[in-house]
N, C-alpha and C positions, 0 to 999 in steps of 0.2 A: 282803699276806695273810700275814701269822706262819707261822711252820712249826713244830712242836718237831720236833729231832732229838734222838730217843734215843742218848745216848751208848752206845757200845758198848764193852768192852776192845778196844785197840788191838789190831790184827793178826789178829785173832779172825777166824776164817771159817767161810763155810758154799758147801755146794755143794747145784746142781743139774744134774741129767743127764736129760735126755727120750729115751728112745728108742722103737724101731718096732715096731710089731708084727706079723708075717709070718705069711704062710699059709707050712705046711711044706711044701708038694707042690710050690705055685704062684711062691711067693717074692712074690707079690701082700701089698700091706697087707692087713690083718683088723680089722675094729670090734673091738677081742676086749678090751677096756681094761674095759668095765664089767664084764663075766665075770669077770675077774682081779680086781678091785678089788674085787668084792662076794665073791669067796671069800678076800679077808684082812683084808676088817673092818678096812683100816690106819684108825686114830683119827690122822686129817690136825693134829688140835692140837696131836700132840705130835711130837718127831725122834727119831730118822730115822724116813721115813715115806714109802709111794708113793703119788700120786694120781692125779685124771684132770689131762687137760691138752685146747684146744680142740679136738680132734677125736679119736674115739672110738679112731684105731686110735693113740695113744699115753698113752704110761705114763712118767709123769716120777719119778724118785726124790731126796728130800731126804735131805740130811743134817741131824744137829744142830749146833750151832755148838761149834766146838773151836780151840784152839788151834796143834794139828799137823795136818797135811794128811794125814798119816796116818790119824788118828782118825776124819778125815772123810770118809776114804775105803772105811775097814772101816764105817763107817755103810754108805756107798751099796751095798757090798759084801754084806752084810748082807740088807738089802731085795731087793737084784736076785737073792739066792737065792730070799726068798719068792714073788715074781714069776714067776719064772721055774719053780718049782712050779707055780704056780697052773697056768701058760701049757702047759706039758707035757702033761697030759690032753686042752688043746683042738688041740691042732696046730699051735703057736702061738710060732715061735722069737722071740728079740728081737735086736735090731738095733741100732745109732748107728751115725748117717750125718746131715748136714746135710737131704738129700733122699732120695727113695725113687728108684732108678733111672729104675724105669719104671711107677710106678701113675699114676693120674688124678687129679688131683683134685677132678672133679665128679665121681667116684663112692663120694668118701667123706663123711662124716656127723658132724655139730658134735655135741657135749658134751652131750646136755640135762639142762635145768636149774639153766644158770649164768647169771644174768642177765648178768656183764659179759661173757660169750662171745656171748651176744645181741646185747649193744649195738655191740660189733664189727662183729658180723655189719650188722646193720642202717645202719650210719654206711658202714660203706667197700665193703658191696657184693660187686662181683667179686671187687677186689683182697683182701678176707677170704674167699672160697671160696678164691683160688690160694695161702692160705698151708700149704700142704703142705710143709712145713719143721719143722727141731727144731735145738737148742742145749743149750749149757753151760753155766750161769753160776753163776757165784764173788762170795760175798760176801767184804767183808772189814770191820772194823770199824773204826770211827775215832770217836776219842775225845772232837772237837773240832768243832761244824759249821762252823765259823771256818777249818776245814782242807778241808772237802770238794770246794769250789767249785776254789781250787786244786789239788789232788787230781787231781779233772776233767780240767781242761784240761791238768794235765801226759799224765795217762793216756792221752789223746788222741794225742800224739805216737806213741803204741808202739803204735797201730791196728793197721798192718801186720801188726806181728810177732804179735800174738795172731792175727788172721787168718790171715795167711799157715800159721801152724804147726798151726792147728784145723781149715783147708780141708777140708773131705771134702763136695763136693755137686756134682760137674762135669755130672750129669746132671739131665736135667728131661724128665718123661714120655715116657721112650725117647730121647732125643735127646741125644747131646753136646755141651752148651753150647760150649764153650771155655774154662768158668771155672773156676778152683777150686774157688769157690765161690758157684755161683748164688742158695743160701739169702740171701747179702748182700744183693745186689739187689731178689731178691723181697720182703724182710721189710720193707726201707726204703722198699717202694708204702705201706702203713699210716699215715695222717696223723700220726701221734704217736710214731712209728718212727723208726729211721733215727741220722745222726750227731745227738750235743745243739749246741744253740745254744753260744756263748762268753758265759760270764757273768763280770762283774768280780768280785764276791763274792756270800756269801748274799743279802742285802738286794735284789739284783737277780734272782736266781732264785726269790725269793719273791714279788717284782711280778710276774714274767712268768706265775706259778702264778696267782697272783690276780687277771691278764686271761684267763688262760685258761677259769678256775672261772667268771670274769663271765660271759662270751662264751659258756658253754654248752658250749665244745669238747671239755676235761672234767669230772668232777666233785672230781676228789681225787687227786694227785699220783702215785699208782701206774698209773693211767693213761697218763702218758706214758713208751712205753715202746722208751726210748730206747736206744742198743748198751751206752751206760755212764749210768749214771744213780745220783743218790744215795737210798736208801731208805729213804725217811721211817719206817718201821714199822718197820723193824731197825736204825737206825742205822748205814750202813752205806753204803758205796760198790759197787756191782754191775756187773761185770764181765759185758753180754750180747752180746759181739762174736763168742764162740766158736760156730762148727759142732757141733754133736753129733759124735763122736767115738767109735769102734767100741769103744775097749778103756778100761776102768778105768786101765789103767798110763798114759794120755794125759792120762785125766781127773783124775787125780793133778798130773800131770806141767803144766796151766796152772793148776789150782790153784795151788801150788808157785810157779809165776812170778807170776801175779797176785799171789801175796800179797810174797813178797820185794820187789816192785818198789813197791806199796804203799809197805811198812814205810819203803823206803828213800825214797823222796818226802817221807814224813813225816818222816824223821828233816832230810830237808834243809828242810827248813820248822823244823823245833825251832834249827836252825844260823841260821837267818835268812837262807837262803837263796833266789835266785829260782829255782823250778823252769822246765824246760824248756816252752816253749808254740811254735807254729808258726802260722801264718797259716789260717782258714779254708779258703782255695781249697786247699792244701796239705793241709788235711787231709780233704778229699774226694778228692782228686785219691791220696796214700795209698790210702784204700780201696778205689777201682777198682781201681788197680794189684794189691793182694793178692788182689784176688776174681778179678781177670781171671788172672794170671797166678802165683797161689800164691808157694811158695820161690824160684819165681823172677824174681820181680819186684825191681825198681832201686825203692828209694821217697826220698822226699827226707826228709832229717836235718833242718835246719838252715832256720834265716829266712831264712838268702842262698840259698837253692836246693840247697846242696848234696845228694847223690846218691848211696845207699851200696844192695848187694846186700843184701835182707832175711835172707838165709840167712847173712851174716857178720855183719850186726847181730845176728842172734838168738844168735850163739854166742858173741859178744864180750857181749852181755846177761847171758845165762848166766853168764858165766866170772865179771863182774863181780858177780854178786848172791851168790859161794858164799861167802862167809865168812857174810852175811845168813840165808844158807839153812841154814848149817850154825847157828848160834842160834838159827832158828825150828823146827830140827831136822826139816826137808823137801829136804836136800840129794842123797839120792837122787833124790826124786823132781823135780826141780831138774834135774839130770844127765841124765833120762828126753830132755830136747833132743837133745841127741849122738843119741839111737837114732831119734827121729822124721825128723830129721836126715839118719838114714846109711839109714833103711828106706822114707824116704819118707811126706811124708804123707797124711792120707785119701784125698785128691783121686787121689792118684799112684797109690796102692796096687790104688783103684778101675779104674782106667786098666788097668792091669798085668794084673787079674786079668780086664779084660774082652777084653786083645791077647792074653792067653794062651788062650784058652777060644773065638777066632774074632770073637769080638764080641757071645758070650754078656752080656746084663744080668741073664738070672737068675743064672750065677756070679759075678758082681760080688754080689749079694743075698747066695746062700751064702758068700762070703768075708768080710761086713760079720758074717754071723751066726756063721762060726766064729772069725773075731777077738776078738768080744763076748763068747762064749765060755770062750777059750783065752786070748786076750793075745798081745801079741807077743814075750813075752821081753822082758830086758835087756841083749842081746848085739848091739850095732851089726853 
């Protein structure tokens, strides 16, 4: 089955950020998405722009596509002002966080009148009520389809590290997991979810679309929606491993890494070089490891097995992408590691704020929403 890919300018990206919407009193989610959205009229066609997203109590906001991670991030910046007006008169704070502490998810309510939120709904059942869950994702553009498939499978390798450092979802309807981040798990019940398959090149990921499309499973390539996956409509390689994340400076902050790491995959493809790939079983076996045990999980580097602390790969990542970052001119926000780093991430902070408070989960809620708020600073 042919694909076209839209060529994109290289390195170009865009972002997406979902987050919660809270009762103020209760710290409980709120259906409160289409009241907000019908009092800002965002026109979804054009960027930056906020809209609905499959259940009523979130509000996702886009950026337009830019060249600095900056630009894309006074986008979302932008928006989440509007939003967060609208949200003010209902009692309506906003949130990012992978999961909701402690709301239900049979007591909140799908999107209407989206048909592919139907079709969801109806193909996968229970496992589509439990997706009470929210993310980040990072486009980034690439100029060549000939490039993506490789792209891919390198990107794959540095699973961990985007997870490990996005983690914020330890909890699940009142209960302390044990994981980082339980959104991982949950999102990867969905049939068309989850890690992608290994593909040799395009020509092989265009068969497996076009048994899919046969087969009925889906109907058109945006459908499988996979953690990383290339995007036929934007041209684009998408980056959906990340947690939703409390503060803007975060969401800057894997922007910034996603795209440097990008660029530089690319550049070693323009060298004739072979990118980095790892074994299947290895890269499932990564993902639990980050979702179970965040920054600090051991993940495997290398085809022979070898064995490295995700919290010194991510800083030894960092360190190597700043000349990268300083060209794409997102080097602070690149740096922004060091402070997630040294303050701990989603997962932990949640943690913290719920041993400090006795085991309160509605301050864990108020902490997700004065983060989102305020930020955490740039002071490790």
């Amino acid at each position: 089955m042919p694909l076209d890919f839209p060529q994109s300018p290289r390195s170009t990206l865009g972002i997406e950020w979902e987050l919660l919407c809270v009762d103020r009193r209760s710290g409980e989610l709120r259906p409160a998405a289409p009241e907000i959205l019908a009092q800002l009229a965002s026109d979804t066609t054009r960027y930056p722009h906020a809209t609905a997203e499959f259940q009523t109590n979130t509000v996702e906001l886009a950026s337009a596509p830019h060249t600095r991670v900056a630009d894309a991030v006074a986008d979302i910046a932008e928006v989440l002002d509007q939003v967060r007006e609208a949200a003010e008169p209902l009692g309506v704070d906003l949130a990012g966080a992978g999961t909701h502490p402690f709301s239900e998810w049979f007591r909140q309510h799908l999107t209407p009148g989206k048909p592919r939120y139907e079709k969801v709904l109806e193909r996968a059942q229970w496992w589509a009520r439990q997706m009470l869950i929210w993310g980040v994702h990072v486009h980034v553009g690439v100029e060549d389809k000939q490039k993506v498939i490789p792209l891919l499978n390198a990107l794959l390798t540095y699973f961990p590290h985007f997870q490990a450092l996005s983690a914020s979802s330890p909890y699940w309807v009142g209960d302390n997991t044990g994981y980082a981040s339980n959104r991982a798990l949950i999102y990867q019940q969905l049939p068309t979810a989850g890690l992608p398959p290994a593909f040799a090149d395009w020509a092989e990921y265009e068969s497996m679309v076009g048994d899919l499309v046969r087969t009925g499973v889906i109907d058109e390539p945006s459908e499988l929606r996979w953690d990383i996956r290339p995007s036929i409509k934007w041209g684009t390689i998408e980056v959906r491993v990340f947690d939703s994340v409390a503060t803007l400076e975060e969401v800057g902050c894997l922007a910034a890494l996603t795209q440097c790491l990008v660029e530089e995959l690319s550049t070693q493809l323009d060298e004739g070089r072979e990118l980095p790939t790892l074994q299947y079983w290895f890269l499932r076996e990564n993902k639990w490891r980050a979702a179970r045990y965040g920054l600090d999980a051991e993940i495997i580097t290398t085809r022979a097995g070898d064995q490295t602390s995700v919290r010194d790969e991510l800083r030894a990542l960092a360190r190597r992408l700043e000349p990268i970052a300083e060209r794409l001119g997102c080097l602070d926000e690149l740096r922004f590691v060091e402070v997630i780093l040294a303050r701990g991430a989603g997962y932990q902070r949640q943690l913290a704020a719920a041993a400090e408070q006795g085991g309160s989960l509605r301050a864990v809620v108020a902490s997700l929403v004065d983060e989102t708020r305020d930020g955490l600073g740039h002071t490790p």
